[in-house]
N, C-alpha and C positions, 0 to 999 in steps of 0.2 A: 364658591359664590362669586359674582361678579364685584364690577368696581361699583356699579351703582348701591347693589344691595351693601356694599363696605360704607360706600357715598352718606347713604340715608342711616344708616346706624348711627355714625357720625354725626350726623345733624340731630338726630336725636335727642342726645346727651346736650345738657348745656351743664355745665360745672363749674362750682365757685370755688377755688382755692379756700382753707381755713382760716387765714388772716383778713382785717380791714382794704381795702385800697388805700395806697396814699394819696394826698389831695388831689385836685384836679388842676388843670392849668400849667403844667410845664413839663417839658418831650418826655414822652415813655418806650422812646423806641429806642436805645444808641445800637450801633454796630462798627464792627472795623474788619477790614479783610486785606489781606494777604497774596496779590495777587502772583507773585514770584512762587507760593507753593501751594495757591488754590484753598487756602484755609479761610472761614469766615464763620465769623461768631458775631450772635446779635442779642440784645437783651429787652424784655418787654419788662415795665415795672408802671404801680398805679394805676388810673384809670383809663387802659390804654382806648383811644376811639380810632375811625379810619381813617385818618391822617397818618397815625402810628403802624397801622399796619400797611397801607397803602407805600410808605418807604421802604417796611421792609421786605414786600414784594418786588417795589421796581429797582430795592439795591441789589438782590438777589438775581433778578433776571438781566440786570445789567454784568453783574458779576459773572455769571454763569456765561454769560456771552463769551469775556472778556479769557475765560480758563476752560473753558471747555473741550481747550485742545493739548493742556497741562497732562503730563503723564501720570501724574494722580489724579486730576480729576477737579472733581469740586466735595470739599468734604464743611458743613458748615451746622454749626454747635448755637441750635434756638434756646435758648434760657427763660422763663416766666418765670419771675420772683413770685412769691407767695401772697398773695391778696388780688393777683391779676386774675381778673373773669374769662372763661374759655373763651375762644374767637367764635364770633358770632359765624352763622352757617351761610353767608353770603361771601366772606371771606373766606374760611376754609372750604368752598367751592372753588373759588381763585388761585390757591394755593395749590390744592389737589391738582387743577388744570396745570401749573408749573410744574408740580412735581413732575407728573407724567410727560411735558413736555422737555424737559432737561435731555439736551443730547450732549452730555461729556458721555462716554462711555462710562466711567466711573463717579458714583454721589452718592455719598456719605451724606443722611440727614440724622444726626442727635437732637431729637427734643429732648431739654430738660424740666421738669416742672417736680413741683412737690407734693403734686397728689397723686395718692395710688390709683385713684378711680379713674384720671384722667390717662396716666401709663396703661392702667389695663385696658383703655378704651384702644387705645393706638396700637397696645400690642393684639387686640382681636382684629383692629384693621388687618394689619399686616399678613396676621392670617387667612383673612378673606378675602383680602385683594393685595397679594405680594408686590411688591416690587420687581422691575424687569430684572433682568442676566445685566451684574457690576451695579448696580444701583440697589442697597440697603437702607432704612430705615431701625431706629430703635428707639427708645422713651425712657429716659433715665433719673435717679432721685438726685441725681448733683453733677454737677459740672466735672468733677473729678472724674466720676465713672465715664462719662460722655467723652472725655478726654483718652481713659484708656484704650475703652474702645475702638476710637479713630485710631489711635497709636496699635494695638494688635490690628486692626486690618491693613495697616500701611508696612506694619513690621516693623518700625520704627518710634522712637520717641519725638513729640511736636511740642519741642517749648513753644513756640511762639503762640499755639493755643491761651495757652496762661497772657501773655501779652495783650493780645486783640481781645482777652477778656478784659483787661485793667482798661485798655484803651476805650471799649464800648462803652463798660461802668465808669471812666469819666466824663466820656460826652453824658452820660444822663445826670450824673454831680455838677457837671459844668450848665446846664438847663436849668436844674436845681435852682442856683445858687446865682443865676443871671438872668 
C-alpha cells in the first residue's frame, strides 16, 4: 500500500491514552540532544497543544541538520507519558513530511507511549508504508525497551540515552515548578 493509504489510516485513529492529562498551563514538551553522537530524546506529558509540538518539530529538523552527517546518524527516543492525547492529524502530517524528508543516511525513530492501540497503529503503518534502506521506525511500551533497541542496532551500549532522558524530564519539572 502506499504512504498515503498508511497517511489516512493514521489520521484515522484519534486515541486517548488511559490516564487524566495533567493540568494545563505549563511546557509539555522538554527534549535534550546530543549532538557529538546524534542521540535525541524528547518527552510529551499533559495537555500537550501546537506550541508543544511545533518545538519538537523545529528541534528535530534543526537537529537532524546539525547530524546528519554523524556516522550513526540520527537516532531519537519520542516518550508520551500516559494521559497525553494522540497528535492531532495536522501535526502528524508535518511530522510524516519530516520523517521522509530526513537525509542522515541513517534514523533511528523509537516512539514510546503506553498504549497498545496506539503501538499497533504505528506498527501497521510501518507495514504499509516502510521506511527507506538505513532509516527504521518502532513503537515501544517503555523507554528501556526503546533504549535496547537503539543500542542492538548500533551494536553498542548508549548510556547517555538515560542522560538526555533525565535532562528532558527536568526541563518539564523545571516548567512545572517555575
Amino acid at each position: 500500500m502506499s504512504h498515503k493509504v498508511a497517511r489516512r489510516l493514521a489520521d484515522t485513529f484519534v486515541v486517548q491514552c488511559s490516564e487524566e492529562p495533567l493540568a494545563e498551563g505549563f511546557a509539555l514538551y522538554g527534549y535534550a540532544m546530543a549532538k557529538e553522537t546524534g542521540l535525541y530524546v524528547g518527552i510529551y506529558t499533559g495537555a500537550v497543544g501546537d506550541d508543544d509540538y511545533a518545538q519538537c518539530l523545529n528541534s528535530m529538523i534543526e537537529f537532524e541538520r546539525d547530524v546528519r552527517r554523524h556516522p550513526d546518524g540520527l537516532s531519537a527516543v519520542l516518550v508520551t507519558d500516559p494521559g497525553v492525547e494522540a497528535v492531532p492529524p495536522s501535526w502528524r502530517k508535518r511530522m510524516a513530511a519530516f520523517n521522509d524528508s530526513v537525509q542522515a543516511p541513517r534514523y533511528l525513530l523509537a516512539i514510546v507511549t503506553p498504549s497498545s492501540v496506539v503501538r499497533g497503529i504505528l506498527t501497521a503503518i510501518n507495514w504499509l508504508s516502510p521506511a527507506r534502506a538505513g532509516h527504521q521506525r518502532r513503537a515501544h511500551e517503555s523507554f528501556a525497551d526503546a533504549c535496547t533497541w537503539i543500542e542492538k542496532a548500533h551494536g553498542r551500549s548508549q548510556p547517555q540515552l538515560d542522560e538526555l532522558y533525565r535532562a528532558a524530564r527536568s526541563k518539564l519539572t523545571l516548567s512545572q515548578t517555575g
